[in-house]
N, C-alpha and C positions, 0 to 999 in steps of 0.2 A: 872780336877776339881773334887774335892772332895764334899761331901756333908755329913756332921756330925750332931748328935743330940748336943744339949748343953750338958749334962749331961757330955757326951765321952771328949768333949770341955775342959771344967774346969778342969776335972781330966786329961786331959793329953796337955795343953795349949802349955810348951813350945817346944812340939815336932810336934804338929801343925803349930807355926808360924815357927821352923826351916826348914818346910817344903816349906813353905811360901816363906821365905827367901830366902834359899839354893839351893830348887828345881821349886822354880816360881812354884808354885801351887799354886791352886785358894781354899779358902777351905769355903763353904756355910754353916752358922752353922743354921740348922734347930731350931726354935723354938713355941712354942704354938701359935693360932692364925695365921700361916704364917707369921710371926712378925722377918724375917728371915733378917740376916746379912751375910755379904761378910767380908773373914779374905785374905789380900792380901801384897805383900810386898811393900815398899812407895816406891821403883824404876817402880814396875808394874804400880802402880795408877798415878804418876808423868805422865809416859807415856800416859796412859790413859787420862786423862787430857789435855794434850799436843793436846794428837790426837782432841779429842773433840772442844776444844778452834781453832784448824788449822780447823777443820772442819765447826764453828760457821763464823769464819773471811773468809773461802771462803763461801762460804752462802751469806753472806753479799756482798763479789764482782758479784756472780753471778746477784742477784737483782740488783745491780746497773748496771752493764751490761743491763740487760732487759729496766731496766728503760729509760736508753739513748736509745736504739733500739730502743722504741717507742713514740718516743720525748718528755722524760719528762725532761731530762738533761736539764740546766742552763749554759751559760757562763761566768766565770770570769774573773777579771783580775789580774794578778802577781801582790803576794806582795813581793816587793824587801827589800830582809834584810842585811843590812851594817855587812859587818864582821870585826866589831872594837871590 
């Protein structure tokens, strides 16, 4: 992980992102205010993502897990669907 001011950024951008790209590096581009951005390649953040969204959907089974443990589960019944 890198951490760069802007200034370095702009003047030398596309050998930042071929860094990005090429060598999966993380690269933090410092700016005034802490007003700071992440330069990353879209394979990395896809992933990233990925992981996130798998981690939001089991989150979600966990509580429902609990919820039935403690009797709050509900029983249905099967909807039967014609495969015409």
């Amino acid at each position: 992980m890198l951490a760069v001011n802007y200034s370095t950024i702009r003047n030398n951008l596309k050998s930042y992102c071929d860094r990005a790209t090429d060598e999966n590096e993380t690269v933090i581009v410092t700016r005034k205010d802490e007003k700071n951005i992440v330069i990353m390649s879209l394979e990395q953040y896809n992933s990233m993502m990925k992981s996130a969204k798998n981690a939001e959907y089991l989150a979600k089974i966990d509580r429902s897990i609990e919820q039935l443990n403690s009797g709050e589960g509900k029983a249905h019944e099967l909807i039967e669907v014609d495969d015409e």
